[in-house]
PAKE-19587 format. One line per field, with one value per atom (N, C-alpha, C, O, CB): residue number from 1; y, x, z; atom name. Coordinates in pm, 1 decimal, decimal comma. Glycine has a CB too. Example, Ala and Ser with C-alpha at 12.3 -4.5 7.8 and 13.67 -1.06 7.14 Angstrom:
% PAKE-19587
k: [1	1	1	1	1	2	2	2	2	2];
v: [-569,0	-450,0	-330,0	-331,9	-447,3	-225,0	-106,0	3,0	113,8	-59,8];
u: [1319,0	1230,0	1320,0	1423,6	1130,8	1285,0	1367,0	1290,0	1340,9	1408,4];
w: [780,0	780,0	780,0	846,5	904,6	708,0	714,0	787,0	803,9	572,5];
a: [N	CA	C	O	CB	N	CA	C	O	CB];
***
This chain:
% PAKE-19587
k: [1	1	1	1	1	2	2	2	2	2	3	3	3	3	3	4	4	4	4	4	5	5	5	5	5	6	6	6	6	6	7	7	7	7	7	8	8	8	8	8	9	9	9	9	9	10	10	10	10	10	11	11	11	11	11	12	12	12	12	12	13	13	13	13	13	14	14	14	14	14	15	15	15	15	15	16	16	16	16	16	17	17	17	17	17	18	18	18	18	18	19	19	19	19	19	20	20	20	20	20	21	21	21	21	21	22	22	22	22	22	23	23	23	23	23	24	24	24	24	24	25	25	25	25	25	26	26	26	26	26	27	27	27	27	27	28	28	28	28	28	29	29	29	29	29	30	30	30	30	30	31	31	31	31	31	32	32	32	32	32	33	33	33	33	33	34	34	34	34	34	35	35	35	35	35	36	36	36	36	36	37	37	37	37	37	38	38	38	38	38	39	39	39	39	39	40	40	40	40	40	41	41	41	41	41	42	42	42	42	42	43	43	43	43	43	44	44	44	44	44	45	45	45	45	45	46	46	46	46	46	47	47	47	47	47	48	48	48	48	48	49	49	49	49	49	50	50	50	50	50	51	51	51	51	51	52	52	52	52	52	53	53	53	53	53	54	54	54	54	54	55	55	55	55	55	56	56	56	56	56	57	57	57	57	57	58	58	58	58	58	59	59	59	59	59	60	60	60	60	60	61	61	61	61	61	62	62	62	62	62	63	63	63	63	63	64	64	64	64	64	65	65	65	65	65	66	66	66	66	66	67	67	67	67	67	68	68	68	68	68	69	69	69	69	69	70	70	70	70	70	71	71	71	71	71	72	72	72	72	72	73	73	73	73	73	74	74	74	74	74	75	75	75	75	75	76	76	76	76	76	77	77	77	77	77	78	78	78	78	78	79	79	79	79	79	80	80	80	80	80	81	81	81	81	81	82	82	82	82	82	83	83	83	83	83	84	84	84	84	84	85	85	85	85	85	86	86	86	86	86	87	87	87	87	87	88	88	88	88	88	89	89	89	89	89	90	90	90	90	90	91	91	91	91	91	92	92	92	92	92	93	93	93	93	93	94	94	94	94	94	95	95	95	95	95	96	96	96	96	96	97	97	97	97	97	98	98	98	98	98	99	99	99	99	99	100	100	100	100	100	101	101	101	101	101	102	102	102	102	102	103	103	103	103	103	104	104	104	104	104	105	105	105	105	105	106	106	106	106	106	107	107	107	107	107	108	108	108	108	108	109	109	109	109	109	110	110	110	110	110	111	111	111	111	111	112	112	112	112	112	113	113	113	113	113	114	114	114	114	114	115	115	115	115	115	116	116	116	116	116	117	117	117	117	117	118	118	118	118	118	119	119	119	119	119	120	120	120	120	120	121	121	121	121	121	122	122	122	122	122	123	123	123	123	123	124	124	124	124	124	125	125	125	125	125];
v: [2110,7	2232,1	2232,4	2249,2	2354,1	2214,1	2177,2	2128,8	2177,9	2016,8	2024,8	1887,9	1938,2	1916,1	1730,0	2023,6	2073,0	1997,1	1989,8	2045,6	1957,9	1812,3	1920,3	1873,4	1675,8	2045,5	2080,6	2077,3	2028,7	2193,2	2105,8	2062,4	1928,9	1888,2	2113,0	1854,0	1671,4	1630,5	1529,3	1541,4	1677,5	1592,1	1748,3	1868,4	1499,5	1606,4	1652,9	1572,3	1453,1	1607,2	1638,3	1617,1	1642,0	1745,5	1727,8	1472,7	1491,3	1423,0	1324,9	1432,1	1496,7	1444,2	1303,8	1200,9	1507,3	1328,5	1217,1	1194,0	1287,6	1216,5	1110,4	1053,5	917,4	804,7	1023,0	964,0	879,7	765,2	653,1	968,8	825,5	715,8	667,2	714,9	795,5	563,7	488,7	427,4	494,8	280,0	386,6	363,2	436,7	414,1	339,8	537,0	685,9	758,0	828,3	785,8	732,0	846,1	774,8	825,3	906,5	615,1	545,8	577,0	625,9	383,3	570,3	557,5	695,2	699,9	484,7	825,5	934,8	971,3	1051,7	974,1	862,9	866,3	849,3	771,2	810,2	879,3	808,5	775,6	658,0	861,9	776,4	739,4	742,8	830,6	843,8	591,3	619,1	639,9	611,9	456,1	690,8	731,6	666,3	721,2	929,8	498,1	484,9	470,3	370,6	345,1	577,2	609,9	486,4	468,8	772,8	448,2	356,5	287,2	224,2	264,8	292,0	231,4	52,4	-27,7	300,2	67,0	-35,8	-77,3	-12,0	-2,7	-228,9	-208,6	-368,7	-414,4	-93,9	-438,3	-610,2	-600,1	-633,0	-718,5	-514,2	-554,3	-432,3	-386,7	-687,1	-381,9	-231,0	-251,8	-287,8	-136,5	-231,7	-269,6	-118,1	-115,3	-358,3	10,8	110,6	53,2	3,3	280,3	53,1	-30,1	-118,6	-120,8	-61,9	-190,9	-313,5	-265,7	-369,5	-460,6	-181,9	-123,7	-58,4	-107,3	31,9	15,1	77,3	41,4	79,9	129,1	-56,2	-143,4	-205,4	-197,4	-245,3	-255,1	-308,2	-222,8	-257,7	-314,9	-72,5	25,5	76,7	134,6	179,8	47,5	67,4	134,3	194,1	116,1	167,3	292,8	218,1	102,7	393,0	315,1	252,4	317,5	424,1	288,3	241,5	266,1	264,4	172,0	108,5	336,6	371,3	347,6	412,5	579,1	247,3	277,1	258,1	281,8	127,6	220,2	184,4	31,0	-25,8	272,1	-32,1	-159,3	-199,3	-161,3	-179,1	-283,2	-343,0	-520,8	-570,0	-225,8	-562,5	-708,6	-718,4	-764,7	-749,5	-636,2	-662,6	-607,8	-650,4	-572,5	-482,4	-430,9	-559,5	-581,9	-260,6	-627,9	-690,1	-829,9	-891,3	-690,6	-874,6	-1003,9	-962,9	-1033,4	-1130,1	-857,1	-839,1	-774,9	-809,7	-735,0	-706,2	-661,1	-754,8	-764,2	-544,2	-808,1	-930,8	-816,7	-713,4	-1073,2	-843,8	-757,5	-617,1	-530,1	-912,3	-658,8	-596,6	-561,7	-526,2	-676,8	-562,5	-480,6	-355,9	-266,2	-583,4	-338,5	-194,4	-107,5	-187,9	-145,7	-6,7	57,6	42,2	86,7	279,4	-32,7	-23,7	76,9	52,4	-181,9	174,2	246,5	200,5	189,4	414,6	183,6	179,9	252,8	330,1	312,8	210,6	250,0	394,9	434,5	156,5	465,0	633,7	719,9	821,9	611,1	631,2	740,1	802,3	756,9	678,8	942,4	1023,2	1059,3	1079,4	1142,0	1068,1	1104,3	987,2	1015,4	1148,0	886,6	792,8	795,6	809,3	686,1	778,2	815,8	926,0	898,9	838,8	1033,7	1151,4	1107,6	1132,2	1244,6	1028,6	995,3	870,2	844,3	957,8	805,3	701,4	803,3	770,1	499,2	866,4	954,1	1011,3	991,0	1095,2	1091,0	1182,8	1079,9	1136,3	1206,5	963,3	892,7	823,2	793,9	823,4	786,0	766,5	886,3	883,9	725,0	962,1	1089,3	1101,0	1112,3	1222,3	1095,3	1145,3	1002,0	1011,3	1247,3	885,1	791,9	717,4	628,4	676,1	786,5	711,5	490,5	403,6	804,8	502,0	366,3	259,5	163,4	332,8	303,7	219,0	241,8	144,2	323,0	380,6	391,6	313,4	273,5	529,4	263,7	149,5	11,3	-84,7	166,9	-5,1	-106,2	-186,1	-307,0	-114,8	-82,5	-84,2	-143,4	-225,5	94,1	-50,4	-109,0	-206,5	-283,7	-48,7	-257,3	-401,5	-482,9	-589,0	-454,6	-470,4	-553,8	-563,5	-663,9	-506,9	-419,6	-413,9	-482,6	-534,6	-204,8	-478,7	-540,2	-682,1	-716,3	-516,9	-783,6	-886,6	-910,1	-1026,8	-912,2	-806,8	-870,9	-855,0	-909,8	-845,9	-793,6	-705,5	-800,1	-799,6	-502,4	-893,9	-1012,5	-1104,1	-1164,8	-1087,7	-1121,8	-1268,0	-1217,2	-1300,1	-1224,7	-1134,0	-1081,0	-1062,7	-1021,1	-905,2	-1087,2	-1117,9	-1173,7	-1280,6	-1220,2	-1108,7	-1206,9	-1312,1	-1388,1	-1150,5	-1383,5	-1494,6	-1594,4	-1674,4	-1492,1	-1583,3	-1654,2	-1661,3	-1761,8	-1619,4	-1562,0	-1532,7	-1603,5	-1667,0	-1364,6	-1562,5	-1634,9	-1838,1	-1924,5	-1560,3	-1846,0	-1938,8	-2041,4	-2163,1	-1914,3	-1947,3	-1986,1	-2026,8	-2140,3	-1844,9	-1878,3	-1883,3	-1975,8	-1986,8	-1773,2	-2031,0	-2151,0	-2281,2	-2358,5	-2162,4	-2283,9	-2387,7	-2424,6	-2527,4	-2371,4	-2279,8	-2232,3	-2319,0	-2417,6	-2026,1	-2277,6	-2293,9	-2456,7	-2518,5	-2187,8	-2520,7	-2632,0	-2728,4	-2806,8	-2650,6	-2739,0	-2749,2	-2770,0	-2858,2	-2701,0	-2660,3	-2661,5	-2724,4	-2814,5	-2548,3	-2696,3	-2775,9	-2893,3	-2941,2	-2759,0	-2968,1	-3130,8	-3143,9	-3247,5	-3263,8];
u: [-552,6	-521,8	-590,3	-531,8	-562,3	-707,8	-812,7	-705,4	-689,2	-930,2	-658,4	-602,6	-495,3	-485,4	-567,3	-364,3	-257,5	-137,3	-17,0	-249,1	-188,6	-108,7	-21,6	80,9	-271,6	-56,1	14,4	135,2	166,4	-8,2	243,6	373,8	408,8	523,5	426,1	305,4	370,6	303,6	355,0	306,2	209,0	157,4	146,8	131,6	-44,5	171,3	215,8	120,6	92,7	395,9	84,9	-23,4	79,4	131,0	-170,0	93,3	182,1	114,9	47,2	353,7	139,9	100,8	110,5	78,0	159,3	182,4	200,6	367,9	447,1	150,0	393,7	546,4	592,7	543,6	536,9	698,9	804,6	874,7	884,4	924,7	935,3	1030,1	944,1	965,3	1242,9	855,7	743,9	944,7	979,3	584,6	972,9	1075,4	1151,4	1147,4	1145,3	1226,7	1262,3	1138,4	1165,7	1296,3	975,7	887,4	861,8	846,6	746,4	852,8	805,6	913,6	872,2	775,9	1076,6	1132,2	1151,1	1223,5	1247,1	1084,9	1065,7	1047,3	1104,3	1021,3	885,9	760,9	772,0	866,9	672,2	719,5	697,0	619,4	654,9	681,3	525,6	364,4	317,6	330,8	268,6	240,5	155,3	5,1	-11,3	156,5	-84,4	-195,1	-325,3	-362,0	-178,1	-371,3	-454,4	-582,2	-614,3	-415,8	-682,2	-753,6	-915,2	-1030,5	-720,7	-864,4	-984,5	-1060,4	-1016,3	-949,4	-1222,9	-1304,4	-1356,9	-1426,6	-1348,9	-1258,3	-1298,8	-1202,9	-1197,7	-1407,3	-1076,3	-1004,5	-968,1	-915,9	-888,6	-983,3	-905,8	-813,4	-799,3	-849,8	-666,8	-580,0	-510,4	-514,2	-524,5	-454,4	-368,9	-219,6	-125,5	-366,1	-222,9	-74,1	16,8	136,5	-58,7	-66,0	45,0	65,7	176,1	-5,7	-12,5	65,1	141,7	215,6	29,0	124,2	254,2	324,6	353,7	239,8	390,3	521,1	560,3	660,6	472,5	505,5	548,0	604,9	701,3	476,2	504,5	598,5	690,6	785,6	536,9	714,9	830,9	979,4	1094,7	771,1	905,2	1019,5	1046,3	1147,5	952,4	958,6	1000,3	931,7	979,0	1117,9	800,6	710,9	607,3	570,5	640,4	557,2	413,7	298,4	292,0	392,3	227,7	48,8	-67,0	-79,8	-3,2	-127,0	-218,3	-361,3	-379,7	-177,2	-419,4	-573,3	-693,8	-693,7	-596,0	-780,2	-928,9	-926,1	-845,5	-1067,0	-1039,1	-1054,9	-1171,1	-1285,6	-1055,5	-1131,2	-1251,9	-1208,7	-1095,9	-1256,7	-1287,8	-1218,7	-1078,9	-974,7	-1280,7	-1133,3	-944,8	-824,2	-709,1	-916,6	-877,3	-734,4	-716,5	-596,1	-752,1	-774,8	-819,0	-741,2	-659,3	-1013,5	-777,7	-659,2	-533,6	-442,6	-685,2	-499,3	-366,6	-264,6	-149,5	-378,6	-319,4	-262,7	-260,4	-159,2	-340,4	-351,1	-400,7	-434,2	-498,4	-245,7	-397,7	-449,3	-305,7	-319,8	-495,0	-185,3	-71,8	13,4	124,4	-5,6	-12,2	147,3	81,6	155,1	242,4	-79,9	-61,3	-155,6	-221,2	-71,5	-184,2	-280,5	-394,9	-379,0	-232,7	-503,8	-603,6	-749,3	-780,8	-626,9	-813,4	-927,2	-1077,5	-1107,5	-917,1	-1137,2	-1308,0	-1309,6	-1221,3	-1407,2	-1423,0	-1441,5	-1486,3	-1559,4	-1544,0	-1412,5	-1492,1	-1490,2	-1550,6	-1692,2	-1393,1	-1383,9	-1231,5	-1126,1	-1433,5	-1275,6	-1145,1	-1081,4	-959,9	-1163,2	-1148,9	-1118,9	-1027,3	-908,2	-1222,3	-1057,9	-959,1	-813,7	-705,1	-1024,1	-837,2	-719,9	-665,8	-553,1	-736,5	-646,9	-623,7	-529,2	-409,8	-726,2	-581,5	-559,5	-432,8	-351,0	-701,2	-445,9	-308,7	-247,4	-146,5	-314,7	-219,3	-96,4	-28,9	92,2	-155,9	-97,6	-96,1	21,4	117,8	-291,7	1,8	10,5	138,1	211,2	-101,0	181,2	282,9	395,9	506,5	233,4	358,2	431,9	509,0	630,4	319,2	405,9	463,5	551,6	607,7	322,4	511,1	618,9	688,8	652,5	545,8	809,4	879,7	914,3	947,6	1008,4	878,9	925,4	808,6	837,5	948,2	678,1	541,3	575,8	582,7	342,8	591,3	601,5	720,4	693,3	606,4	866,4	968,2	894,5	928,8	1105,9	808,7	758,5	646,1	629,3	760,0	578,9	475,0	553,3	513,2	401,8	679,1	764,4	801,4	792,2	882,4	860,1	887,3	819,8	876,1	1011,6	694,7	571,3	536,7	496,2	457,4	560,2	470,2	615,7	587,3	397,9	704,1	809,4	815,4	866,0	919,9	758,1	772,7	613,3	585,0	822,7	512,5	418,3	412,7	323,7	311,7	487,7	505,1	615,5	664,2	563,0	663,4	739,3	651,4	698,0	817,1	563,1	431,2	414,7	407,2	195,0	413,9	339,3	465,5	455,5	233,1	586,7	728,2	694,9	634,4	842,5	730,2	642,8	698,1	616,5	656,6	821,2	851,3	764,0	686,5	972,8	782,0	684,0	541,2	475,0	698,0	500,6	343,1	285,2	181,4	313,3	410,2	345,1	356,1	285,9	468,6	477,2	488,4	375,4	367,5	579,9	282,2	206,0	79,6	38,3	173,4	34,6	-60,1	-68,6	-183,9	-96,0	2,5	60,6	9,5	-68,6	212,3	63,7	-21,2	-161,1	-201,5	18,4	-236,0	-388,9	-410,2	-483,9	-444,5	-346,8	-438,4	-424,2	-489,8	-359,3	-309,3	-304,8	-353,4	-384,0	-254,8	-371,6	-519,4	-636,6	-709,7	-546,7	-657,5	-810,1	-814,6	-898,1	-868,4	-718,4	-697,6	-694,6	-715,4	-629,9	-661,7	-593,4	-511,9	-445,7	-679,7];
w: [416,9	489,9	624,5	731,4	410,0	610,7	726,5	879,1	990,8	657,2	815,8	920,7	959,4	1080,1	857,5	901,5	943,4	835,4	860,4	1107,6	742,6	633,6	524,6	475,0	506,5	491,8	362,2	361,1	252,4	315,3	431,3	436,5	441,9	423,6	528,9	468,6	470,3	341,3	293,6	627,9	275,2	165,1	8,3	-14,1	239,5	-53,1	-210,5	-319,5	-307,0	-245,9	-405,0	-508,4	-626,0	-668,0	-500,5	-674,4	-871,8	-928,6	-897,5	-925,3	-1051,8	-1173,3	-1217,4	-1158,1	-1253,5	-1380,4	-1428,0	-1392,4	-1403,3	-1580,4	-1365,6	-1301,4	-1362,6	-1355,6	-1126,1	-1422,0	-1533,6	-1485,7	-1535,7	-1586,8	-1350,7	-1325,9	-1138,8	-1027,3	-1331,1	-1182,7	-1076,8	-961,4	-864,4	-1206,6	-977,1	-889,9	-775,6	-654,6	-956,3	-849,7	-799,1	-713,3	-616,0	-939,2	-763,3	-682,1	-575,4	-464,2	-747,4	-606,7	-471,3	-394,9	-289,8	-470,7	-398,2	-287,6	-222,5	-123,1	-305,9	-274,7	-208,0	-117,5	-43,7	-226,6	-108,3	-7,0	76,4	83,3	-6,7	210,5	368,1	332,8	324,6	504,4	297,5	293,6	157,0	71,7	378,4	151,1	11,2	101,8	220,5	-131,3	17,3	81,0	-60,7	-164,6	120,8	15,5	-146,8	-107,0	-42,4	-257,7	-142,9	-99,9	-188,8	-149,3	-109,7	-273,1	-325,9	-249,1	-153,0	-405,3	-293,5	-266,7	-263,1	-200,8	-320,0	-387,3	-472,5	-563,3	-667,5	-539,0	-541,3	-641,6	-652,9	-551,2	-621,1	-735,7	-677,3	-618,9	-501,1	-772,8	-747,8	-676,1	-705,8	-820,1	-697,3	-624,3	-642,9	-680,2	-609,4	-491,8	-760,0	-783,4	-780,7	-809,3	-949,6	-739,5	-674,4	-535,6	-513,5	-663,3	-452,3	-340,7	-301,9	-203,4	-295,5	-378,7	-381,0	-450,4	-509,9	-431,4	-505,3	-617,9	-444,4	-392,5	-812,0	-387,8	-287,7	-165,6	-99,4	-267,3	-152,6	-47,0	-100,3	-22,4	29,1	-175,7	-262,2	-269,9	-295,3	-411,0	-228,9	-285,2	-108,7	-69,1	-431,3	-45,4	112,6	154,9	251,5	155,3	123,0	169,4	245,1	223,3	39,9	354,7	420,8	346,3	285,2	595,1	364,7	259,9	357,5	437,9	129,4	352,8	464,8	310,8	207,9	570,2	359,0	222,5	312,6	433,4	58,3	253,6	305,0	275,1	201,4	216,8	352,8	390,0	328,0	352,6	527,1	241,2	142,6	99,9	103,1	-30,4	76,5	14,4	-19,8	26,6	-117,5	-151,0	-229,2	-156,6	-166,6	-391,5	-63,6	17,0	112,9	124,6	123,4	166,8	293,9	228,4	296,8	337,2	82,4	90,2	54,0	97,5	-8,8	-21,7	-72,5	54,5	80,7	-209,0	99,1	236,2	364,5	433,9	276,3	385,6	505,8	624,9	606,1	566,6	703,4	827,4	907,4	993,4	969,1	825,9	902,4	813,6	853,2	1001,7	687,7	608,5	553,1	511,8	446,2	547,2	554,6	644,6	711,0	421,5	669,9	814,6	671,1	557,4	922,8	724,5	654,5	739,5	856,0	619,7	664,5	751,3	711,7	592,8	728,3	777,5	779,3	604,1	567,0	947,7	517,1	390,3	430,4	521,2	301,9	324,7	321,5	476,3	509,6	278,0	553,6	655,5	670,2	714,8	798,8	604,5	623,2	754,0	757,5	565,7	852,5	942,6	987,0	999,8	1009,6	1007,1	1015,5	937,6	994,0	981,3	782,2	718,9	779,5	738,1	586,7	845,8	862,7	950,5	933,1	895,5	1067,8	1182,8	1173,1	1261,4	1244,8	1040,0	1058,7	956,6	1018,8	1006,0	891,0	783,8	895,4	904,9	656,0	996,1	1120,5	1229,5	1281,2	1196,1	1247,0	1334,9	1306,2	1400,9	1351,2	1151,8	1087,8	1074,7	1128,7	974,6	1014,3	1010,5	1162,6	1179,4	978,1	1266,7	1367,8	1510,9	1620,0	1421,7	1412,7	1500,2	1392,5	1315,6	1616,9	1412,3	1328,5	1327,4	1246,8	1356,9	1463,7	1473,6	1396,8	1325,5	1642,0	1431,6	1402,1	1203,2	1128,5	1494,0	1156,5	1023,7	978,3	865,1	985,0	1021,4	996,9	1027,4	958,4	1097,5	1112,3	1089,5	1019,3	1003,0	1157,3	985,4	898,5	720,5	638,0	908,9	724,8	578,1	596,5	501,0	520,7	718,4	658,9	711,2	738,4	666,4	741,5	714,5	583,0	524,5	780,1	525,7	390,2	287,5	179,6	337,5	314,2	233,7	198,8	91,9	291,7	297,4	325,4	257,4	230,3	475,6	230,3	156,8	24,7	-40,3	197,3	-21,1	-184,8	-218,7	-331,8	-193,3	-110,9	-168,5	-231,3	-327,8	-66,1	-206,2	-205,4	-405,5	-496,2	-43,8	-415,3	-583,9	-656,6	-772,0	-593,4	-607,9	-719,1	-832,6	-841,1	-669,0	-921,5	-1080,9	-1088,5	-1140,8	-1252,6	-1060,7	-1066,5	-983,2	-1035,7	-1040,8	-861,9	-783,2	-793,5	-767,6	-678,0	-828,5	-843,8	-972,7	-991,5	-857,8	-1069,4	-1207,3	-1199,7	-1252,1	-1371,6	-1109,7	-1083,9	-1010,8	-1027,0	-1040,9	-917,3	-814,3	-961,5	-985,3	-665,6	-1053,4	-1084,5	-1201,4	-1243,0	-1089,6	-1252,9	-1339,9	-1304,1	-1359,5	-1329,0	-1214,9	-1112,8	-1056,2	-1001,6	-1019,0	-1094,2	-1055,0	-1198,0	-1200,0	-1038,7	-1302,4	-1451,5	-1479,5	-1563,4	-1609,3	-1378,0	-1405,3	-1396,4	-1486,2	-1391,6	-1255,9	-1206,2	-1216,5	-1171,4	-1183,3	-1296,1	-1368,9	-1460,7	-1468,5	-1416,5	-1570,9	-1672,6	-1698,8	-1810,3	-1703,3	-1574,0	-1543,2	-1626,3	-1632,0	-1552,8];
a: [N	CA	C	O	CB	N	CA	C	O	CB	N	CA	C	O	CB	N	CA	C	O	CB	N	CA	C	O	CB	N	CA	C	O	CB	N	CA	C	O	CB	N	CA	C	O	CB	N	CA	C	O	CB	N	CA	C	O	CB	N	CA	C	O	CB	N	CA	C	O	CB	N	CA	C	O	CB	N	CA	C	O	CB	N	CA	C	O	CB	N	CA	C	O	CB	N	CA	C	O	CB	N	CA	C	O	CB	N	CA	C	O	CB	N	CA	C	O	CB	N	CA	C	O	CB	N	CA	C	O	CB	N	CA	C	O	CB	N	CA	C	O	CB	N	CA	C	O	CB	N	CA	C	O	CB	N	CA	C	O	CB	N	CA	C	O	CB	N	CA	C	O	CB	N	CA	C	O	CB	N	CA	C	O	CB	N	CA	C	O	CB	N	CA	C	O	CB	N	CA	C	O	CB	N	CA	C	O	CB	N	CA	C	O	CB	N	CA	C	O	CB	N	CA	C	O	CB	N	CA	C	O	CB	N	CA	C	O	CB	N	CA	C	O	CB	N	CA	C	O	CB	N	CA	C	O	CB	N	CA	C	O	CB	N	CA	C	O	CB	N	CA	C	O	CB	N	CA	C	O	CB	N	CA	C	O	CB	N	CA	C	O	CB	N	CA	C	O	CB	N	CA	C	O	CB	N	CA	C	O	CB	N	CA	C	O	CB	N	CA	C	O	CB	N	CA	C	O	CB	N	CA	C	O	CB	N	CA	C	O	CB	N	CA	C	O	CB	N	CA	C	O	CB	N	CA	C	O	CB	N	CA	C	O	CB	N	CA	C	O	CB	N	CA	C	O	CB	N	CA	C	O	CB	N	CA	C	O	CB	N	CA	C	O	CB	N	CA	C	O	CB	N	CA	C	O	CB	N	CA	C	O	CB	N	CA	C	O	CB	N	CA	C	O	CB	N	CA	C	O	CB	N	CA	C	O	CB	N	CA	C	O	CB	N	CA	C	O	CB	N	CA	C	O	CB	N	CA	C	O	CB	N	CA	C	O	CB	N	CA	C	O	CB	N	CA	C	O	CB	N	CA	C	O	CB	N	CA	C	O	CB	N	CA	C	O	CB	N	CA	C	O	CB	N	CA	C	O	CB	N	CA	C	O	CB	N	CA	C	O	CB	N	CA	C	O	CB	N	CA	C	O	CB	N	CA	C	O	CB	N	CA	C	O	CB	N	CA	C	O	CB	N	CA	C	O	CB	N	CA	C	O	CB	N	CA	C	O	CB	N	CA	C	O	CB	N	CA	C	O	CB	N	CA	C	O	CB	N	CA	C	O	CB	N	CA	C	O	CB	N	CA	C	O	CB	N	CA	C	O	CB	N	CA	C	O	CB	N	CA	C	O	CB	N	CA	C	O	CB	N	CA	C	O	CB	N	CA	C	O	CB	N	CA	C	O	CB	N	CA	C	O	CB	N	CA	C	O	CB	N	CA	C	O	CB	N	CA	C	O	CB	N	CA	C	O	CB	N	CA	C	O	CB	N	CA	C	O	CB	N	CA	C	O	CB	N	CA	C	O	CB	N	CA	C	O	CB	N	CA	C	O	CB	N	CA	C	O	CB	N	CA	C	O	CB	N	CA	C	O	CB	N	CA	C	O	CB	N	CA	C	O	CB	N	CA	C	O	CB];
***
């Protein structure tokens, strides 16, 4: 309310059909500190949405530097400032999705399981 956000942002529950809610969104907003690997964000970009999170290791390899607006850890004001910034240019927020589209390709379970198959093989000799 503070920021001027209550008409652009929505707080749900528990949600049934993860497909249908992602392609709702303009914006996912993932606010974790701390996560390996987020797999609401990649469902989202997958589904066409931009993701605005915080910048920590695990956001930092799964994302890389450009498929999603990553912010300084624990600074809201920043987050505030890219939801704000998205919302209000449409062109940077279309491009932000298919940045983020083209990385939520990389974790396709075919390919990925395919990739990580290859990790165990490896090791295994």
């Amino acid at each position: 309310r503070r920021h001027g956000l209550t008409e652009q942002v929505r707080f749900w529950g528990f949600v049934k059909d993860m497909g249908n809610f992602y392609r709702a969104l303009d914006i996912l907003i993932h606010p974790a500190l701390e996560e390996p690997f987020g797999l609401a964000p990649i469902e989202a970009q997958a589904c066409g949405v931009a993701v605005v999170a915080f910048r920590f290791q695990g956001s930092a390899e799964v994302f890389g530097e450009d498929s999603a607006w990553l912010c300084p850890p624990g600074d809201i004001n920043e987050l505030i400032n890219a939801v704000q910034r998205l919302i209000n240019d449409e062109d940077m927020r279309q491009d932000l999705i298919a940045r983020g589209y083209v990385n939520a390709l990389r974790f396709a379970p075919a390919p990925f399981f395919t990739k990580l198959e290859r990790i165990y093989q490896d090791i295994l000799g």
